[in-house]
C-alpha positions as CSV (number, residue, x, y, z in Angstrom):
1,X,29.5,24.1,-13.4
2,X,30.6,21.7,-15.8
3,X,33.6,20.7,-14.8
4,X,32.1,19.9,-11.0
5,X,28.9,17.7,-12.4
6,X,31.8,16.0,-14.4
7,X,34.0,15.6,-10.7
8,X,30.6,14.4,-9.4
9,X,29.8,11.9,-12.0
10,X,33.4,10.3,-11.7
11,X,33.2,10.3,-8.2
12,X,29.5,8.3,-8.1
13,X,30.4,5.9,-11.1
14,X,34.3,4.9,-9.7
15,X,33.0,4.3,-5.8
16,X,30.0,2.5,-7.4
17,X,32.6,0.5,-10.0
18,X,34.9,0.1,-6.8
19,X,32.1,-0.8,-4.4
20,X,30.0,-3.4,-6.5
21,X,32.5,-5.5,-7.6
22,X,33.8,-6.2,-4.2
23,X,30.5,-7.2,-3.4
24,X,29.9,-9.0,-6.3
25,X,33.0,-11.3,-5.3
26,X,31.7,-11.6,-2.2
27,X,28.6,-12.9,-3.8
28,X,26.4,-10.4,-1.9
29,X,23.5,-8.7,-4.0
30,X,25.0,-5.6,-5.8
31,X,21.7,-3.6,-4.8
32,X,23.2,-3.5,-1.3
33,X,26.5,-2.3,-2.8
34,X,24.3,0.5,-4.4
35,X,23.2,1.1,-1.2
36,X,26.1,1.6,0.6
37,X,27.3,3.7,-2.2
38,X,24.6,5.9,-1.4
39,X,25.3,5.6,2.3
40,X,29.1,6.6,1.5
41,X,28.4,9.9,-0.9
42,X,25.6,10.8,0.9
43,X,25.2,14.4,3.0
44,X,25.0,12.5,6.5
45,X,28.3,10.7,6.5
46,X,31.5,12.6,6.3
47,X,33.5,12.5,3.0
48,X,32.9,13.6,-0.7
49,X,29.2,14.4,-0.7
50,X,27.2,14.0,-4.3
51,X,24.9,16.5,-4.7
52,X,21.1,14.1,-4.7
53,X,19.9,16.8,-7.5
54,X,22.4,15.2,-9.8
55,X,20.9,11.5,-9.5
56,X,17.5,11.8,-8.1
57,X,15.5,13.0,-11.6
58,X,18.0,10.0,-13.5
59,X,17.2,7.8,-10.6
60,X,13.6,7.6,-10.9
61,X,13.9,6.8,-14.7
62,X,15.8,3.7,-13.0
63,X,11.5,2.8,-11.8
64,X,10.6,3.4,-14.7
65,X,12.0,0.7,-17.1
66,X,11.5,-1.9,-13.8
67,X,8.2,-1.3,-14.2
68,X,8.2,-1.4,-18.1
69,X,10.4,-4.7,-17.9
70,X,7.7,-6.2,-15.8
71,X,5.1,-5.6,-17.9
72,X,6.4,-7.5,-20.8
73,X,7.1,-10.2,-18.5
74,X,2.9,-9.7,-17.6
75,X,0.7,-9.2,-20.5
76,X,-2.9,-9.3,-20.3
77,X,-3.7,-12.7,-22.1
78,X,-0.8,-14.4,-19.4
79,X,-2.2,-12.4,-16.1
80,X,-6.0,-13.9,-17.5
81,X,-4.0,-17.2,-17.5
82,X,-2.6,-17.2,-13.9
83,X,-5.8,-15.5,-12.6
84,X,-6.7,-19.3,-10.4
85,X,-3.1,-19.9,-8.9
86,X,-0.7,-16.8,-8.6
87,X,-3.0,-14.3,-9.6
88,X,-5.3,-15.3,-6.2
89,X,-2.2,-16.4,-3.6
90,X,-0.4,-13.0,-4.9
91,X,-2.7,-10.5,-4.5
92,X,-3.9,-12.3,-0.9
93,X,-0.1,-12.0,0.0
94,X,0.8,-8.5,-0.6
95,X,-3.3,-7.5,0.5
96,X,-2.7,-9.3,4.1
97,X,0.7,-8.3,4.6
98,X,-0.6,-4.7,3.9
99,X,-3.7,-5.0,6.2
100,X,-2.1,-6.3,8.8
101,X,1.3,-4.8,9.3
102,X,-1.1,-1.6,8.6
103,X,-3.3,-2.1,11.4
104,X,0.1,-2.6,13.8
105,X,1.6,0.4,12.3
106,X,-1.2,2.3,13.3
107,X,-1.9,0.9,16.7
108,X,2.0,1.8,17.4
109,X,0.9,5.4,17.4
110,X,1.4,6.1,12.9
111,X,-1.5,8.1,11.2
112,X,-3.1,5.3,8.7
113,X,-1.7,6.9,5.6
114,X,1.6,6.6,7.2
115,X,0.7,3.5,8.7
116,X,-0.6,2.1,4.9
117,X,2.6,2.9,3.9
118,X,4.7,0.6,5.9
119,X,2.2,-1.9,5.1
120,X,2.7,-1.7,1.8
121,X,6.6,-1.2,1.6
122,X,6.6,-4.7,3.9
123,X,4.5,-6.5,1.6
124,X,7.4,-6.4,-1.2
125,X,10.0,-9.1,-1.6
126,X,13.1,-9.1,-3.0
127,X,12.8,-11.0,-6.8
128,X,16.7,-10.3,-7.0
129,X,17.8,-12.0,-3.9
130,X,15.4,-14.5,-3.8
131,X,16.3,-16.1,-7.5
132,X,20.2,-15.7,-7.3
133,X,20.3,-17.5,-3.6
134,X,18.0,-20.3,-5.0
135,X,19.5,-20.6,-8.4
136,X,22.6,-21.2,-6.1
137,X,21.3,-23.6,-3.4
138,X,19.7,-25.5,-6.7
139,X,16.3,-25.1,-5.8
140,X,15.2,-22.8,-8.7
141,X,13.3,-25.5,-10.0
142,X,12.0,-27.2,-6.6
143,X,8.1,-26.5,-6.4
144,X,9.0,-24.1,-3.1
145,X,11.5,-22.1,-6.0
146,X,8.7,-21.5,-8.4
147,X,6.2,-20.8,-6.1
148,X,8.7,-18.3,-4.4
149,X,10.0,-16.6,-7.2
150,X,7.2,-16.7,-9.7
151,X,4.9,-14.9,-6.3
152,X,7.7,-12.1,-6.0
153,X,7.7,-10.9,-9.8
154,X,4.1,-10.9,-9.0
155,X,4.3,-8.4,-6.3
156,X,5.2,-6.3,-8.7
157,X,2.4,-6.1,-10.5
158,X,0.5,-5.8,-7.0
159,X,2.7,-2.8,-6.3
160,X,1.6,-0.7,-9.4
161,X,-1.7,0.1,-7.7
162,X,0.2,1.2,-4.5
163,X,2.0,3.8,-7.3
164,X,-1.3,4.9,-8.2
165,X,-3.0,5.0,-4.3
166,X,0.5,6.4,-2.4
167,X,0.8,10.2,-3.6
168,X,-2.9,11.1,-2.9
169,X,-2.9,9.6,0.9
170,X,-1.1,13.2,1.7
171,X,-4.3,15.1,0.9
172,X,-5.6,16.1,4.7
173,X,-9.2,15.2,5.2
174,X,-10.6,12.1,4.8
175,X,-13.2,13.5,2.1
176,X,-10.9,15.0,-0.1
177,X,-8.6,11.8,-0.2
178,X,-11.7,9.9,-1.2
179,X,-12.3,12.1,-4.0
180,X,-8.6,12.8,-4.9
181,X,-8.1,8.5,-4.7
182,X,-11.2,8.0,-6.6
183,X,-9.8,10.6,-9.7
184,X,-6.6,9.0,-9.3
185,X,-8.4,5.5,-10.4
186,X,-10.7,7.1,-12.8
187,X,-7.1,8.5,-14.5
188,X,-5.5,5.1,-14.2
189,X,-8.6,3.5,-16.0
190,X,-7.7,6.1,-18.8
191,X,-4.7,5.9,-19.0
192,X,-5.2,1.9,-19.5
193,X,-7.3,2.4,-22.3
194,X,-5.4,5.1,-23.9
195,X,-2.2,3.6,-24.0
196,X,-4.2,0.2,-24.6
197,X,-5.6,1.4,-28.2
198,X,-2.8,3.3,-28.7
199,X,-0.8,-0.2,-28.0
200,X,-3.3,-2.0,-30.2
201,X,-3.3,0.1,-33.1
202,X,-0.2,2.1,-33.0
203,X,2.5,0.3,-31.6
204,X,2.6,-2.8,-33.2
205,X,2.6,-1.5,-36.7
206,X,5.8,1.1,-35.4
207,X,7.5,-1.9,-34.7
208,X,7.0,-3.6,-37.9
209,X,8.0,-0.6,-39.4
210,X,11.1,-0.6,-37.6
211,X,12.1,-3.8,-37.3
212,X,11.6,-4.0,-41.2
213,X,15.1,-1.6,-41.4
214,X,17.1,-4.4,-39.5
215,X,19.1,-1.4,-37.4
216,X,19.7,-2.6,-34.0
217,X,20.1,1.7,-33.4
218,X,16.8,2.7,-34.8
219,X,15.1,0.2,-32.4
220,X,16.5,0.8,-29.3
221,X,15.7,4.4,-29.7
222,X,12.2,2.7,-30.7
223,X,11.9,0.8,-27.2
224,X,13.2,4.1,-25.3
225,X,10.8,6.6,-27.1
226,X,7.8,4.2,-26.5
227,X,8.6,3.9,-22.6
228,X,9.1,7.6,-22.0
229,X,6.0,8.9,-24.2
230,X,3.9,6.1,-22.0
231,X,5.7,7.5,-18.3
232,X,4.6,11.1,-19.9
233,X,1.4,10.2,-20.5
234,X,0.4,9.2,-16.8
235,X,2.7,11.8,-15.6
236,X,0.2,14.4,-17.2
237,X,-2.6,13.0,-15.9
238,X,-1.3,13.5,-12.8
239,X,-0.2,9.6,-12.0
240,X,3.0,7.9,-11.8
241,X,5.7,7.8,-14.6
242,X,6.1,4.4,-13.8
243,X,2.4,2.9,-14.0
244,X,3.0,4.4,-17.5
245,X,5.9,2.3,-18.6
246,X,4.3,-0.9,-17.2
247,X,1.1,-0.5,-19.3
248,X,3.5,0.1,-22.3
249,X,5.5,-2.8,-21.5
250,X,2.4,-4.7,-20.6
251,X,0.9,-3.9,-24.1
252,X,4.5,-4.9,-25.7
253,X,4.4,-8.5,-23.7
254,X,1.8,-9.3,-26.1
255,X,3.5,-9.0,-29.2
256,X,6.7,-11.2,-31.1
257,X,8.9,-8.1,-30.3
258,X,8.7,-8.7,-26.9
259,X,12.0,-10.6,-25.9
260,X,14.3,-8.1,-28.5
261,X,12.2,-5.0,-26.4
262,X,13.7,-6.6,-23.0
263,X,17.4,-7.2,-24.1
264,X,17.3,-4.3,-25.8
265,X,16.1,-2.1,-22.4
266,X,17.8,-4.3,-19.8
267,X,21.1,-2.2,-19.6
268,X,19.6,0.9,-19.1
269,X,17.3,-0.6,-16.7
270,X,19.7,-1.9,-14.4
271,X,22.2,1.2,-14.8
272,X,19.4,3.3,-13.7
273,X,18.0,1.2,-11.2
274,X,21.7,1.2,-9.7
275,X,21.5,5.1,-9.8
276,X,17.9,4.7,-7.9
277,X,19.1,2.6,-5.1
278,X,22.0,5.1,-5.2
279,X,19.7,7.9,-4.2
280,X,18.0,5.4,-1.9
281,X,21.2,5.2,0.1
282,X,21.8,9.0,0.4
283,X,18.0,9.0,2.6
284,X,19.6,6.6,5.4
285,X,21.2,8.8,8.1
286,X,23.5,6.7,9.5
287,X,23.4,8.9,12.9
288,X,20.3,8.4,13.9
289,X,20.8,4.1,13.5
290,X,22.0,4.2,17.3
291,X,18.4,5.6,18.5
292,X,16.7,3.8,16.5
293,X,18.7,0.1,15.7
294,X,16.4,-1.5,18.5
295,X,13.0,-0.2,16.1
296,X,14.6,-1.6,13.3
297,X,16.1,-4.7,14.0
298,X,12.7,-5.3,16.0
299,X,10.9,-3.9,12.4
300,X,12.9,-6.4,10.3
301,X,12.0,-9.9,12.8
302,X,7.9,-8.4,12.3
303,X,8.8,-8.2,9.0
304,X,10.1,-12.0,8.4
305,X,7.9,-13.5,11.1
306,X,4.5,-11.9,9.9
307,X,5.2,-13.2,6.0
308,X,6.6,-16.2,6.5
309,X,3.1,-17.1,8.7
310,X,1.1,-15.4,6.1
311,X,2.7,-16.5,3.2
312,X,2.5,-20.4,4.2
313,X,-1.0,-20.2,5.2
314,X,-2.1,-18.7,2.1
315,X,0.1,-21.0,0.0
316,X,-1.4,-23.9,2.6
317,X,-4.9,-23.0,1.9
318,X,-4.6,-22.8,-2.0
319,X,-3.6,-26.7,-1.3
320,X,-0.1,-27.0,-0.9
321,X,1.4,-29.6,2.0
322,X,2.8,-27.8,4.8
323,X,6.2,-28.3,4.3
324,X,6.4,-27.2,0.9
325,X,4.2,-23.6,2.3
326,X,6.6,-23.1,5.0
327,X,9.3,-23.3,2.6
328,X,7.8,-20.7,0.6
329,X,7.1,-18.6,3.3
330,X,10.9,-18.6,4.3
331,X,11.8,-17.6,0.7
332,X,9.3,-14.9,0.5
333,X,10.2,-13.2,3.8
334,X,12.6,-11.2,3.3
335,X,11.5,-7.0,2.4
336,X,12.2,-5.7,-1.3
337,X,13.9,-3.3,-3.3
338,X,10.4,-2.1,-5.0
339,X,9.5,-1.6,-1.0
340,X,12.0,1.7,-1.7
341,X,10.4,3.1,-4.2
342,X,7.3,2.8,-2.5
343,X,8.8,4.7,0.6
344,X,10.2,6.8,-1.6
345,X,7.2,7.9,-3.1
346,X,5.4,8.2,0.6
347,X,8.5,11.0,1.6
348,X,8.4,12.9,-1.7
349,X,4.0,13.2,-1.1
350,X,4.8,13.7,2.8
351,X,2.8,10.8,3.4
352,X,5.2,9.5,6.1
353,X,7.6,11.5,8.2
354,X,11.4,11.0,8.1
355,X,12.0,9.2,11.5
356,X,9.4,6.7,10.8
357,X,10.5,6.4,7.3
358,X,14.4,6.0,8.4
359,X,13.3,2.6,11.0
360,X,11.4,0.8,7.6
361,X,14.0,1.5,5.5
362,X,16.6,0.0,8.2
363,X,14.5,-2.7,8.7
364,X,13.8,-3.5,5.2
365,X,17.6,-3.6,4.8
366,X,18.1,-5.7,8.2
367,X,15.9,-8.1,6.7
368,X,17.6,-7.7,3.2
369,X,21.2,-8.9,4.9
370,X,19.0,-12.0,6.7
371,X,17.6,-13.0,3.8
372,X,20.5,-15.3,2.0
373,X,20.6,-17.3,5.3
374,X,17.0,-17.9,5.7
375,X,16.5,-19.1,2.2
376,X,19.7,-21.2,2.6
377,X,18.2,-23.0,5.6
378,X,14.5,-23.5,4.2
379,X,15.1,-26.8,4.8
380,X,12.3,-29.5,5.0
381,X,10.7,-30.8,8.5
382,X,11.7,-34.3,9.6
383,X,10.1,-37.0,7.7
384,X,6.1,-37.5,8.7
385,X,6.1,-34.3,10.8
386,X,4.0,-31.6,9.4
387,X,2.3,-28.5,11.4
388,X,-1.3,-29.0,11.3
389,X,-4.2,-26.9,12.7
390,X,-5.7,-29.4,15.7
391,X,-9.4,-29.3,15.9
392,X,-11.2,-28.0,18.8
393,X,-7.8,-26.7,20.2
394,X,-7.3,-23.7,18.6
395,X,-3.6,-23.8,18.4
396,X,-0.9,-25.2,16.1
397,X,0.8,-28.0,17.0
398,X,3.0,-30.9,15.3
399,X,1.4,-34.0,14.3
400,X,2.8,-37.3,12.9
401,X,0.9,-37.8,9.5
402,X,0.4,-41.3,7.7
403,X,2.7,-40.8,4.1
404,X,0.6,-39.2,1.4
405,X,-0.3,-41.1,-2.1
406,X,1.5,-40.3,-5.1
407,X,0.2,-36.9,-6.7
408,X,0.0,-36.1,-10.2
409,X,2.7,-33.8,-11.3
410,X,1.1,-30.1,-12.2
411,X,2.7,-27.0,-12.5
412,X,3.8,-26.7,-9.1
């Protein structure tokens, strides 16, 4: 028994080793790599299989320390700070893209669970792909870069609801998901507050104590105990391990430890989040992608169309020129890694059904392998052209604008 987990480990971490730096040279996001890995060792191709038991319980670890990373990237006093600007074009992002890829999903025939699903798994963005292409182009720092990236890290924070609200939509009836949804809050409030005072009170001081013994060991055990006993503690109230370690990173964020915390997490984060996407990439069947390529590629062109007109009228609206909007919109299309885990979670509560499941997870991919060239083209609209809403038309159309005064330089 040994002896084949250890065959089983060497096979996963040498095609993964093998795998990732090809792509890595090719400059193509190593979460794909993972992917294919997955795709590769998976029980629907043909080839050395990995058994999913092995990875999927590691795997989801691979959430957890996302979602704890996040949080100290988010703490309370910064999210109070942002509430005017990303806090309100964020959450009006991922909410439209939700309600209204929902309401599709579920005219195409999906029950709404299923349908809220989708939804929700298209309102995610890929923070990964979307900062190494514009780091690249040099546009990290254009005011379309920060409004692009800085949105997508806030998806995240967005998403941990969706965690909380995913596993009760498989109740049946409509009254018991009410009352299962409603406990599920009424939890998540607790768990807030417990790991909150706990955080306040208990947390702090540990890591004083620690870092007081100056033993680089003794604190990353520290930072690993903290995340885990915070993933137990919602896990026992019935929630999600990972809305756990984001309110423990959250409460972290706020303190002077907060930057040793994150280099001190970040390699198992990204090992485990490699296993994740791993285990992602054993779901796709790659049999059934000739019945359903036409669903998917179709799913993936919704997908990049319906953000990109969301996402700039939103960012429009909030008072942002046009071309600047649309330029965000283009960065902001493309679907998201969290997106998996969020479909992930919908399969392991039966929420949404396999064949449904496999044409969003193609399309989210589709859209994945699309998304270095459309952020590579956001290019600009000819000089005094900008799309503008004509009154009493009702329609879009392109209208030559007078130049614009100078504005004052803000954050964006």
């Amino acid at each position: 028994m040994l002896e084949q987990a250890l065959v089983q480990m060497l096979l996963l971490l040498g095609a993964t080793v093998l795998v990732v730096l090809v792509f890595q040279r090719l400059k193509i996001p190593s979460s794909l790599g993972y992917l294919l890995v997955g795709v590769l060792l998976g029980a629907h191709t043909a080839g050395p299989v990995i058994e999913n038991d092995y990875i999927t319980v590691i795997a989801e670890f691979g959430i957890v320390f996302l979602l704890f990373t996040i949080g100290l990237s988010f703490s309370l006093p910064q999210i109070y700070a942002l509430r005017h600007t990303i806090l309100g074009l964020g959450t009006a992002q991922v909410a439209l893209t939700t309600l209204v890829v929902g309401v599709f999903a579920w005219m195409m025939g999906l029950p709404a669970p299923a349908a809220f699903v989708v939804g929700a798994v298209f309102a995610q963005s890929s923070t990964s792909i979307i900062t190494k292409q514009l780091l690249e182009q040099g546009e990290g720092q254009a005011r379309h870069g920060r409004l692009g990236t800085t949105m997508s890290v806030f998806q995240d924070i967005t998403a941990v609801p969706f965690v909380v609200i995913i596993p009760v939509l498989g109740v049946a009836a409509v009254h018991e998901v009410a009352g299962a949804l409603g406990m599920a809050l009424a939890k998540a409030l607790l768990a807030f507050f417990i790991v909150l005072l706990s955080g306040r009170f208990l947390l702090r001081p540990l890591f004083h104590l620690v870092a007081e013994r100056r033993s680089a060991e003794l604190f990353t055990l520290t930072v690993l105990f903290v995340s885990l006993v915070s993933a137990w503690t919602t896990k026992t109230l019935g929630l999600s391990m990972a809305f756990g370690a984001f309110l423990a990173g959250m409460v972290l964020g706020d303190t002077e430890f907060r930057h040793q915390v994150e280099s001190t997490i970040r390699p198992f984060r990204d090992v485990l989040l490699g296993l994740f996407f791993v285990s992602i990439g054993m779901l796709i069947e790659p049999s059934l992608i000739p019945d359903i390529w036409l669903e998917s590629l179709l799913g993936a062109v919704a997908l990049l169309v319906i953000k990109l007109l969301l996402v700039a009228s939103i960012v429009h609206v909030s008072g942002v020129d046009w071309q600047t909007a649309l330029r965000t919109g283009m960065v902001l299309a493309v679907g998201g890694e969290f997106g998996f885990a969020l479909l992930a979670i919908g399969l392991e509560g039966n929420v949404i059904a396999s064949q449904p499941a496999q044409i969003v997870l193609n399309a989210v991919l589709f859209s994945m392998v699309l998304a270095p060239i459309l952020i590579r083209f956001n290019q600009p609209l000819p000089p005094g052209f900008s799309v503008d809403l004509v009154p009493g038309r009702g329609r879009v159309a392109m209208c030559q604008r007078p130049p614009s005064p100078p504005r004052a330089r803000g954050m964006w």
